[in-house]
C-alpha positions in Angstrom: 37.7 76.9 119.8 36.6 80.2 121.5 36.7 80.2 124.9 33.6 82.5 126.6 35.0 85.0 129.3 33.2 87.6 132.1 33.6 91.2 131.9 31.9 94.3 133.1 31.0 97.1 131.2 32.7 100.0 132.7 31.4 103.1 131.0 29.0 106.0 132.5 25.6 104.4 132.1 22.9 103.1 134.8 23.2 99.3 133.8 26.3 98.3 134.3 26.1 95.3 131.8 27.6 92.2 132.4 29.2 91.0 129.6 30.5 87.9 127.8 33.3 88.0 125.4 34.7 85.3 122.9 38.1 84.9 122.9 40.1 83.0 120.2 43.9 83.0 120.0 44.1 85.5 122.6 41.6 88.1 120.7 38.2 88.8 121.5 36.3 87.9 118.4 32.3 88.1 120.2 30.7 90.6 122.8 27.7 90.3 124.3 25.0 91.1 127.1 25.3 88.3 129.9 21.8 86.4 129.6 22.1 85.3 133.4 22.1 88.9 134.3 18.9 89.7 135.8 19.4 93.5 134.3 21.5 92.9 131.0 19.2 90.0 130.0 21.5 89.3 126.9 21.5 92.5 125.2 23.5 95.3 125.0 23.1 98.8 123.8 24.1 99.7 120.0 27.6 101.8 121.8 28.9 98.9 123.2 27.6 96.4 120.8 30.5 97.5 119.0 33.2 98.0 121.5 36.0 95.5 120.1 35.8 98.1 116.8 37.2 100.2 119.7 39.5 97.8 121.1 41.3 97.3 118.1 41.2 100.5 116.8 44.5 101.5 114.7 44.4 104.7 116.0 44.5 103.6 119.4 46.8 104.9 121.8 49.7 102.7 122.6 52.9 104.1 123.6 54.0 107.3 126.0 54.4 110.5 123.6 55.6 113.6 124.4 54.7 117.1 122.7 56.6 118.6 119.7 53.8 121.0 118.5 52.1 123.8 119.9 49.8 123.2 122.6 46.1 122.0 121.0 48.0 120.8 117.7 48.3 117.4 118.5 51.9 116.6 117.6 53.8 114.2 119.5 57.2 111.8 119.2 57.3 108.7 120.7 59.3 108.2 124.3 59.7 105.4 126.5 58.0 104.9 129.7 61.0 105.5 131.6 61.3 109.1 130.3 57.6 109.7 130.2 57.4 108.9 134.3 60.9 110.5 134.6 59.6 113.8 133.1 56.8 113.8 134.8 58.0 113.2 138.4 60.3 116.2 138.1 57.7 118.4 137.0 55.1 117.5 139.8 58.3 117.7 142.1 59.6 121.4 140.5 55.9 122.8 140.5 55.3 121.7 144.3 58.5 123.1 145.4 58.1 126.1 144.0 54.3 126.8 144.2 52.9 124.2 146.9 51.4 120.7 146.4 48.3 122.5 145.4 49.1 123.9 142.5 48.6 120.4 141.7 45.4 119.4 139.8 43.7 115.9 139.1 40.8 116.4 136.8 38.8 113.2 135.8 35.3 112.0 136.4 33.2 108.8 135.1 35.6 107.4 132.0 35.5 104.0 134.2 33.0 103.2 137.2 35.4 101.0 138.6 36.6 101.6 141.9 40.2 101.1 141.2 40.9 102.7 137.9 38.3 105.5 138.6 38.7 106.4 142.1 40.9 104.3 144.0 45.1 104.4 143.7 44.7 107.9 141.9 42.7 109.4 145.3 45.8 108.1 147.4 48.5 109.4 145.0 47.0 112.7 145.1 46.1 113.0 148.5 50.0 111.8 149.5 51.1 114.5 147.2 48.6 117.4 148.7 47.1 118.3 145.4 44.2 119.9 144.8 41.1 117.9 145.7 39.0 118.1 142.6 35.0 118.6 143.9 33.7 116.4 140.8 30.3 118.0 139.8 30.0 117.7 136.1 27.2 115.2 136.0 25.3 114.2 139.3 26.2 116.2 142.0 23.1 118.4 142.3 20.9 115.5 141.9 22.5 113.8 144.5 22.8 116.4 147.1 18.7 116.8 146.6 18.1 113.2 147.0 20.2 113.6 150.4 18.4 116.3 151.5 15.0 114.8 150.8 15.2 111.2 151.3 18.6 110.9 152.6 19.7 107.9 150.6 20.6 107.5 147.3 18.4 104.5 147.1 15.7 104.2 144.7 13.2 101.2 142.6 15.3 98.6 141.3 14.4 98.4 138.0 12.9 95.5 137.7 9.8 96.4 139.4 9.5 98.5 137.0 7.3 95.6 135.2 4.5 95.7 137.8 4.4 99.6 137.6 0.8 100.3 136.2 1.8 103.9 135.5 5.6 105.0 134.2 6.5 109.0 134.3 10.1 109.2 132.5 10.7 112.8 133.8 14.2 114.3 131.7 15.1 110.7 131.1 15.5 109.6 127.8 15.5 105.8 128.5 16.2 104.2 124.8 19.5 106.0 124.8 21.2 106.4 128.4 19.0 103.4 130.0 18.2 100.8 127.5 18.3 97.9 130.1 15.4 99.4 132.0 13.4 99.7 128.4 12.2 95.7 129.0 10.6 96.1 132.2 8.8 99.2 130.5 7.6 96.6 127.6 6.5 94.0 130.1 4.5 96.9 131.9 2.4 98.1 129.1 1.8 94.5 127.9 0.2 94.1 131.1 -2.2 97.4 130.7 0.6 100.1 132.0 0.8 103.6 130.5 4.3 104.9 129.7 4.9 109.3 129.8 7.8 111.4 129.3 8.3 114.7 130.3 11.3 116.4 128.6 11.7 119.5 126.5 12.7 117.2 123.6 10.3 114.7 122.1 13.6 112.0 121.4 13.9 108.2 120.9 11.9 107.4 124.1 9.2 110.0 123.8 8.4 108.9 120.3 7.2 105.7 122.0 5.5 106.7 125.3 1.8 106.9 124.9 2.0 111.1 125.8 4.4 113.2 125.9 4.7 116.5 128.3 6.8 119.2 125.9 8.2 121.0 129.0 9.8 124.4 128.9 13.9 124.1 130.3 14.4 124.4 133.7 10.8 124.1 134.0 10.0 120.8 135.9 10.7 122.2 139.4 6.9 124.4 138.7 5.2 121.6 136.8 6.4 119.1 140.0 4.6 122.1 142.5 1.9 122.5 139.9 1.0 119.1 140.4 1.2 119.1 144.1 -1.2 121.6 143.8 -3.9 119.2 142.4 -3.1 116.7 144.4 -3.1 118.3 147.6 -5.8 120.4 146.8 -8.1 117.4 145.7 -7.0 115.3 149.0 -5.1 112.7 146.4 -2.1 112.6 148.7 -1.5 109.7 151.2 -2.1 111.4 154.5 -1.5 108.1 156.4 2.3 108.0 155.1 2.7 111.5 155.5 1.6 111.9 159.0 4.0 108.9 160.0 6.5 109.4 157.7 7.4 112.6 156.1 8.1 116.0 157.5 7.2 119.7 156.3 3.5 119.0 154.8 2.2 121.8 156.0 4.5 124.1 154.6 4.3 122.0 151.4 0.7 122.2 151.3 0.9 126.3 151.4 3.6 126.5 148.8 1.9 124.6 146.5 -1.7 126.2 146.7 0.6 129.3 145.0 1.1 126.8 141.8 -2.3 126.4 140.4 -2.9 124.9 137.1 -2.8 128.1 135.2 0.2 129.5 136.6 1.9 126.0 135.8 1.2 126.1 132.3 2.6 129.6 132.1 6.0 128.6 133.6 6.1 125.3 131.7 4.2 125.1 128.7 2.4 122.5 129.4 -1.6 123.3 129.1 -3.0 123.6 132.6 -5.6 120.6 131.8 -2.5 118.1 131.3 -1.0 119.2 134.4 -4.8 118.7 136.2 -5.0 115.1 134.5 -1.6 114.0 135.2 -1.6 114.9 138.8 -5.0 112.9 139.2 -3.6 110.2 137.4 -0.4 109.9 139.1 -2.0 109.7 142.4 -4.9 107.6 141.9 -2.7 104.5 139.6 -1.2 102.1 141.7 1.6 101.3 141.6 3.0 104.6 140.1 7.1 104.8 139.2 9.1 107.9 138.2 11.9 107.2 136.5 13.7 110.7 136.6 17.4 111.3 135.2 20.5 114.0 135.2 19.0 116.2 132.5 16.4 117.1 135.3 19.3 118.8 137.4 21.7 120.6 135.0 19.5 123.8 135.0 20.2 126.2 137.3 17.2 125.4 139.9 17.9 121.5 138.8 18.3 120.6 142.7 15.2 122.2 143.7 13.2 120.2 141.0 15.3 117.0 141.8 13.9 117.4 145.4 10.0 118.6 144.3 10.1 115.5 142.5 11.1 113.2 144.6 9.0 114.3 147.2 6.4 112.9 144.9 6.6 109.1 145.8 6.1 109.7 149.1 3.2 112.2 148.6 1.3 109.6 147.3 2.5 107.0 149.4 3.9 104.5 146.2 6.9 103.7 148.2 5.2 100.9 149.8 4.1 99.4 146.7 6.2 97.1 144.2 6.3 98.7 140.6 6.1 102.4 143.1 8.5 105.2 144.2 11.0 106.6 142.1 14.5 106.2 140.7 17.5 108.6 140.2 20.2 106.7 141.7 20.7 103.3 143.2 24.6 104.2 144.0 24.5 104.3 147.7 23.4 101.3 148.2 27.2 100.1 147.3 28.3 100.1 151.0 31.8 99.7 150.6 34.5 101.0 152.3 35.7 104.0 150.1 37.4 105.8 153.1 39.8 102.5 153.1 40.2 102.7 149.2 40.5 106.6 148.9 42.8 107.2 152.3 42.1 111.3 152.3 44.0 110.6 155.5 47.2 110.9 153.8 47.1 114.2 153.3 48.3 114.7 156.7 51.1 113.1 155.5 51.6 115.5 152.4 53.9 118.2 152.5 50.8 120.2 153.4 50.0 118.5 156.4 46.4 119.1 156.0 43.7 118.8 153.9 44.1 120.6 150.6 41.3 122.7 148.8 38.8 121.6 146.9 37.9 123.0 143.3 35.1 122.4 141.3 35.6 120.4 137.9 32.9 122.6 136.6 34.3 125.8 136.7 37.7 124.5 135.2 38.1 127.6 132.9 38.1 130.2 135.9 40.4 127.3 137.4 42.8 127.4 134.9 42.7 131.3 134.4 41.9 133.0 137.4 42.7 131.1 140.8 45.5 131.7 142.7 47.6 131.1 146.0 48.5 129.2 144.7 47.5 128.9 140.7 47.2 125.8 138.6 50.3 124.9 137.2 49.9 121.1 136.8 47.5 119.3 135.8 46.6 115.4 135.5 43.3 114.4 133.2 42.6 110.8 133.3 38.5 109.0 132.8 37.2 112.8 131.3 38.2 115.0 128.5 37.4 118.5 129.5 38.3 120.1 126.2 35.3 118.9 125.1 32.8 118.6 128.2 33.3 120.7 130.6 31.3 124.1 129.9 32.7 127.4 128.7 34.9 126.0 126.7 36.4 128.7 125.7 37.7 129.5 128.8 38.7 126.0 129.5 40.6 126.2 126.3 42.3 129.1 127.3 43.6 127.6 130.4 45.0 124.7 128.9 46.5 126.3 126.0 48.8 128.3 128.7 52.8 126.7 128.2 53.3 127.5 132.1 50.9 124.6 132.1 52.0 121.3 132.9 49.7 118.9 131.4 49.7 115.1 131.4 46.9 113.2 130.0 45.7 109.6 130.6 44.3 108.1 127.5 43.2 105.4 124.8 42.3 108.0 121.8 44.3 111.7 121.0 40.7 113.5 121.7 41.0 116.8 122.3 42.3 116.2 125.5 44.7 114.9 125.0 45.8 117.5 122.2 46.9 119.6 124.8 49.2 117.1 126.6 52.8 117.8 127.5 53.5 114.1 128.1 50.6 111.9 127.0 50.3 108.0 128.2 48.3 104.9 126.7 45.7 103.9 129.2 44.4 100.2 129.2 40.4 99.5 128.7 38.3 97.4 130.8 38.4 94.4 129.2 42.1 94.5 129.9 42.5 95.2 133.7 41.0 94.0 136.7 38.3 96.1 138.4 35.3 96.2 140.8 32.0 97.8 139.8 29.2 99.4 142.0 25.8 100.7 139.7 23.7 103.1 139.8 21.0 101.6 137.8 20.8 98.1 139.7 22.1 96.6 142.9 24.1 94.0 141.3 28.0 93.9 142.8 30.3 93.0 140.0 34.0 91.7 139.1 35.9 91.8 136.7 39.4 90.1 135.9 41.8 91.0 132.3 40.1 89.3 129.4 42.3 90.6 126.7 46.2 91.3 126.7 46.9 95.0 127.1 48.2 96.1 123.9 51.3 97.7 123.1 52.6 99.2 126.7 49.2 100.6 128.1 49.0 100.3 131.2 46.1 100.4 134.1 45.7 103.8 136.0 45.9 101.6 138.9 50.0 100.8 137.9 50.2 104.3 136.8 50.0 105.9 139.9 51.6 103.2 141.1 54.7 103.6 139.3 54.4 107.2 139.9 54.6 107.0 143.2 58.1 104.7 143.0 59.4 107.8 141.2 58.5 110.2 143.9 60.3 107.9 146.2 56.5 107.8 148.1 56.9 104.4 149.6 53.7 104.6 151.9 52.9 100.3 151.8 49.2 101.4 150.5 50.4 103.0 147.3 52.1 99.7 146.0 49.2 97.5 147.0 47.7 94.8 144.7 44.6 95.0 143.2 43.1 91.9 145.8 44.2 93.9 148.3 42.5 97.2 147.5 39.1 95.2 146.8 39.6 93.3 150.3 39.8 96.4 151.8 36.3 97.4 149.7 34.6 94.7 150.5 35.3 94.6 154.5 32.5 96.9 155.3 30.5 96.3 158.2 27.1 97.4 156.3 24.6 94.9 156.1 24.3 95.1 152.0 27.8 94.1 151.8 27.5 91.3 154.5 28.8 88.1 153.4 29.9 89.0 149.8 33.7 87.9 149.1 36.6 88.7 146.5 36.2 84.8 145.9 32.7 84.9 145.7 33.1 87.2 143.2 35.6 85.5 141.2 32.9 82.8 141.3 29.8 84.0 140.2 31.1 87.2 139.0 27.7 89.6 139.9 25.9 89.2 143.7 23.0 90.9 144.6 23.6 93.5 147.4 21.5 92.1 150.4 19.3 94.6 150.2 16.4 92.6 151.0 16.1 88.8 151.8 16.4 86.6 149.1 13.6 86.4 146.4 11.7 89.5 147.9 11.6 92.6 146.5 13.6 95.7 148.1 11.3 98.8 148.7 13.7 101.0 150.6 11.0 103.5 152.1 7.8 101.3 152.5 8.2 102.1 156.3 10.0 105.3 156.2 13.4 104.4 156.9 14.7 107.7 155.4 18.6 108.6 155.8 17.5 112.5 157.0 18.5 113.9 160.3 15.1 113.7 161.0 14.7 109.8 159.6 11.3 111.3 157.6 11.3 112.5 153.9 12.5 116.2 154.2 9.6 117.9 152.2 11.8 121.5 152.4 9.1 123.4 151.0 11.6 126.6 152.1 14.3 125.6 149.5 11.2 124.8 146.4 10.1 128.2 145.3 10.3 128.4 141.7 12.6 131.2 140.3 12.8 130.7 136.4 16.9 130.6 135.3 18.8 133.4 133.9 18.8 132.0 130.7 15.5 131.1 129.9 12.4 132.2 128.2 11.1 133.8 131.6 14.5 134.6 132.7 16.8 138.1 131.7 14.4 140.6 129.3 18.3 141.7 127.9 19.9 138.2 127.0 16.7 136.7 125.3 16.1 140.0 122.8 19.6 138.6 122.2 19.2 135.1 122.1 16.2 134.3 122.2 16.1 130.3 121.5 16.7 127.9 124.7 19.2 125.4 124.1 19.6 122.2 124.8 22.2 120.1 125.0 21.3 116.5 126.1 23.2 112.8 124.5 23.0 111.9 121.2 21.9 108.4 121.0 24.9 106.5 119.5 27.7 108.6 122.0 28.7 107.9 125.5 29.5 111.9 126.7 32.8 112.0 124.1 33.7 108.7 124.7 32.7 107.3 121.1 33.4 110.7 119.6 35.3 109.7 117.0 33.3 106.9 115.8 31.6 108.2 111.9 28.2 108.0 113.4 28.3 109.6 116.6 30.1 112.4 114.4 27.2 113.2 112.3 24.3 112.8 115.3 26.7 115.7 117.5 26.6 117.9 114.8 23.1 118.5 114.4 20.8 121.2 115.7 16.8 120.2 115.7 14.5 123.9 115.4 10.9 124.2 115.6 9.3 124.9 112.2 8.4 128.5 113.9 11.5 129.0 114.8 13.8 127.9 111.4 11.0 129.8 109.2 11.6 132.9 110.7 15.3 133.1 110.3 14.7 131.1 106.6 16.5 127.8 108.0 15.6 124.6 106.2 16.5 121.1 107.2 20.2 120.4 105.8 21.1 124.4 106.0 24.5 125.0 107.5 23.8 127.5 111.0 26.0 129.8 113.0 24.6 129.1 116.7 26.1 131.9 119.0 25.9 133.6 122.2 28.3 136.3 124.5 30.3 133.1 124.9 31.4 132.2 121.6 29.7 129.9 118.4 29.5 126.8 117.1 28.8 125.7 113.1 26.0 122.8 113.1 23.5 121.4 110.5 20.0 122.5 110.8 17.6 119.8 111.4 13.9 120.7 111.5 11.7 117.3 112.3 9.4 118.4 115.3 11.3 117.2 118.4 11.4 120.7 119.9 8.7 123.1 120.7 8.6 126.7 119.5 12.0 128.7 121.2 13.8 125.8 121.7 16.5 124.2 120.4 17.9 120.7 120.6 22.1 119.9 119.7 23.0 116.4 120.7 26.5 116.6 122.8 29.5 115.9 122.9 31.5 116.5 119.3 34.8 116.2 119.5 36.2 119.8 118.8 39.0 118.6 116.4 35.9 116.8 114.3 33.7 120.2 113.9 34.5 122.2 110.6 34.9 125.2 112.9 36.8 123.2 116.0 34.7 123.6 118.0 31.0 122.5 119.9 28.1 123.3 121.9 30.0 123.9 125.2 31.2 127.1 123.5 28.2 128.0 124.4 27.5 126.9 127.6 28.0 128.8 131.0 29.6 127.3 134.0 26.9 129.1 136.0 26.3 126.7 138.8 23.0 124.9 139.8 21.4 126.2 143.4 22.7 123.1 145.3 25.5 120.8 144.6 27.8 123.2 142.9 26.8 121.5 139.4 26.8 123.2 135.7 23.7 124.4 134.4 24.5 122.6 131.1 20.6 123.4 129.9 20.1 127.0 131.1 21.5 128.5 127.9 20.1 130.9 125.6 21.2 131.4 122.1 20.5 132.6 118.3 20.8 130.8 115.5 21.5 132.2 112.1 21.9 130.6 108.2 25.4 130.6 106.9 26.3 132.0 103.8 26.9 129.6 100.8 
């Protein structure tokens, strides 16, 4: 008889499912979407679907190795834990005394979204130790510093108003494949009458079924977003009512935007300057009117401009004080907890450093690796990422980790590429096997969970990593030998209202709780009455930080690199991969290594569909399979990240190509301001 367990999904996605597993003898045999989830409603997406094939994987990761081979090789012998923490306690101990603490780097990002196994006994570890602080840019950063600086909060439309919206903009979000919970409440809409658009430079899953789709130049969206102001200013569309009382800047808005007419809009974006007239008009006169806008937005190099044009938007219009209205990027914030209690970045005063340490950006890890100093990087920790494969210039990155002054340990439940490089590499647990806590950024849903499975083999939680890691390093600080309880206690006891009232026990109980956002049974508009989180508690307009400036590598950008590489490149998710998270599974191996041209473009350089290409810039080159189906307009191109390198017939993928050229707030990488050529391989 199967007995039904909770669980959470843990991975890097807006829904944060809740999940029910059967479990039979001990082994989950069933998973599915929680029905009682008012989010998950049952269903899961096609990734994690599948996620026991994952679970009991034979090449799974299950005992410490250490490296025999050459760096990058992948060749390993089995050790015992006791030698693996051994080893590595001596190195971090040999590198700190010789070069500082701070030579010292953790590297990880969004592997897990719990608290404790993704930012929680890890921060206090490394902060005890003085390492490095690792400024963790690679996805959302810039996005989230222009929500700050325009709203204030990263609050935003819980998704399911989005069933009384009347008019749904998906702007750089494709919604099938990185937000398939919200997809419902976009159904429900349009059965009542709604109209569904996307704006993206790439006509993919979700733009096949919208009822138009905007083909927008990349990097573009920040002069479409003023373009549309334009109209909507100009015309006397806007809600003057909630701009006098609640916004600041209109003025200078109002004048920056009268330098964006329709014309000049279609010229920086390609969209045709009647579209940009309509969609203005229509925006602002269809109540209630929701933006769903996502990351790809921000990972161009003006990304945090048009993250702020567009969610100056909402309250343009005045939509925030509808139900089905406003906008949503991230709901994150709204998770009140007490991360100063989980993290402690007080302990670094009790590190040999006595201060804080630096910080250093994840997304500039080659230069990291290569080029910093006083002092340089000569240990590193991965866990939760696998920056041979994501972070940009990969080249670079590759060179870094490839040095044998290097000290590398990597945290892990596959040998990706990662984890290739590792001196000493240790099998990590997976969430259905530890005990977590998990905010969202999709939903305002709190959530628990406890072990389901048995940990297989001897993986082990990073929570009792660093843990035992710690013992080693004879750091007996009581907070870095804490239970798990007691580091969610310490979460929850926040003095926020959202948080008020919810227990570890309540929790264990009903396993998700609604933040208290808003009373029971009424919907949570966050900005109906203002409310904003700015200095100046109005939405910052900033029309001094929106002029459009057209990236380096773009179609409008540098005259030399596009008569080089003339094709715009875009690098977005394929649809059955999580970042590289299912990069070894057969079909996320064939989506990542395809290239989609316009007809235009593959007939002049006599590409057909199935053709092997040579894709290449000053950076380096990739080998992908030509696909030419229409998804792209003419001098773009469309390759669906992240390939493992070790899978490509060359060893390589797209982030050879990429530049880790940061975005004009939030130090982010400019993922989609590329530019490269594409050429037919030989037979």
């Amino acid at each position: 008889m199967a007995e039904i367990r909770h669980s959470v999904c843990a991975l890097d996605c807006p829904d944060c499912c809740s999940l029910l597993i059967n479990v039979e003898d001990g082994k989950g045999s069933r998973l599915r979407g929680n029905p009682d989830h008012p989010v998950t409603r049952g269903f899961l997406c096609g990734k994690v679907a599948r996620y026991l094939e994952r679970e009991y994987a034979p090449d799974r990761l299950l005992y410490p190795q250490r490296r025999v081979g050459k760096k990058g090789e992948g060749k390993f012998e089995r050790i015992g834990w006791d030698e693996a923490l051994d080893t590595i306690a001596h190195r971090l101990q040999a590198v700190s005394g010789e070069f500082g603490p701070e030579a010292i780097l953790p590297y990880s990002y969004a592997g897990t979204m719990g608290f404790l196994n993704g930012a929680g006994m890890d921060r206090r570890f490394f902060h005890r130790l003085g390492a490095s602080r690792l400024d963790r840019t690679i996805c959302s950063s810039a996005g989230g510093e222009a929500l700050a600086r325009t709203l204030g909060f990263k609050y935003g439309t819980e998704p399911e108003q989005f069933r009384h919206s009347k008019l749904i903009i998906a702007w750089g979000a494709n919604v099938l494949t990185t937000n398939v919970h919200l997809w419902p409440f976009i159904v429900e809409a349009r059965r009542n009458g709604a109209r569904f658009y996307t704006i993206d430079p790439v006509k993919n899953k979700t733009g096949q079924l919208s009822d138009k789709h905007f083909s927008i130049n990349p990097g573009s969206d920040l002069a479409l977003a003023l373009g549309l102001m334009h109209v909507i200013i100009g015309e006397g569309l806007h809600d003057a009512d909630y701009v006098e009382r609640y916004t600041s800047g209109f003025d200078e808005l109002k004048q920056l935007a009268a330098e964006y007419p329709p014309e000049r809009a279609e010229a920086l974006t390609g969209i045709q300057r009647g579209d940009v007239v309509s969609l203005a008009r229509e925006y602002a006169t269809t109540h209630p009117a929701a933006i769903r806008v996502n990351y790809g937005v921000q990972r161009s190099e003006r990304g945090g401009s048009a993250m702020r044009a567009i969610a100056a938007l909402p309250a343009l219009i005045g939509s925030w004080r509808e139900v089905g209205g406003g906008l949503q990027l991230s709901t994150s914030q709204a998770f009140r907890v007490d991360k100063q209690g989980l993290e402690m970045p007080e302990l670094q005063l009790r590190s040999p450093l006595g201060r804080e340490a630096r910080l250093v950006n994840m997304s500039e890890l080659g230069k990291a690796l290569t080029a910093l100093t006083d002092p340089p990087v000569k240990a590193m920790v991965v866990y939760n990422s696998n920056p041979a494969s994501i972070a940009p210039n990969q080249n670079l990155v590759l060179q870094g980790m490839r040095r044998e002054d290097l000290f590398t340990v990597v945290l892990e439940q596959f040998q990706n590429d990662t984890a290739d490089h590792a001196d000493i590499l240790l099998p990590v647990t997976t969430f259905l096997e530890h005990t977590d806590l998990y905010f969202a950024y999709g939903h305002y849903y709190i959530q628990l969970a406890r072990p389901v499975l048995p940990a297989p083999g001897e993986t082990k939680s990073n929570v009792e990593i660093f843990q035992l890691l710690a013992k080693r390093l004879g750091l007996d600080d009581p907070c870095l030998h804490e239970s798990e309880d007691e580091m969610i206690r310490t979460l929850l006891n926040s003095d926020h209202p959202f948080l008020e009232g919810i227990t570890l026990e309540q929790l264990d109980r009903e396993h998700f709780v609604r933040l208290k956002v808003s009373p029971k049974g009424q919907p949570y508009l966050p900005f109906a009455n203002g409310g904003f989180g700015t200095p100046s508690g109005k939405c910052e307009f900033g029309a001094d930080s929106l002029r459009y400036v057209p990236p380096v590598e773009s179609r409008l950008g540098s005259e030399d690199l596009r008569s080089r590489y003339p094709l715009e490149m875009v690098s977005s998710k394929a649809h059955d991969s999580m970042n590289s998270t299912f990069g070894n599974r057969p079909w996320a191996q064939d989506q990542t290594a395809l290239i989609y041209l316009h007809e235009i473009d593959a007939k002049l350089r006599g590409i057909a569909t199935g053709d092997r290409v040579r894709v290449f810039n000053s950076r380096g080159s990739c080998l992908l399979q030509a696909d030419v189906d229409g998804a792209v307009g003419p001098g773009v191109v469309w390759a669906p990240s992240v390939r493992w390198n070790k899978l490509a017939p060359d060893h390589r993928n797209v982030n050879v190509l990429t530049s880790d050229r940061l975005t004009d707030m939030g130090g982010g990488p400019t993922f989609y301001s590329c530019l490269v050529e594409v050429e037919k391989c030989g037979d």
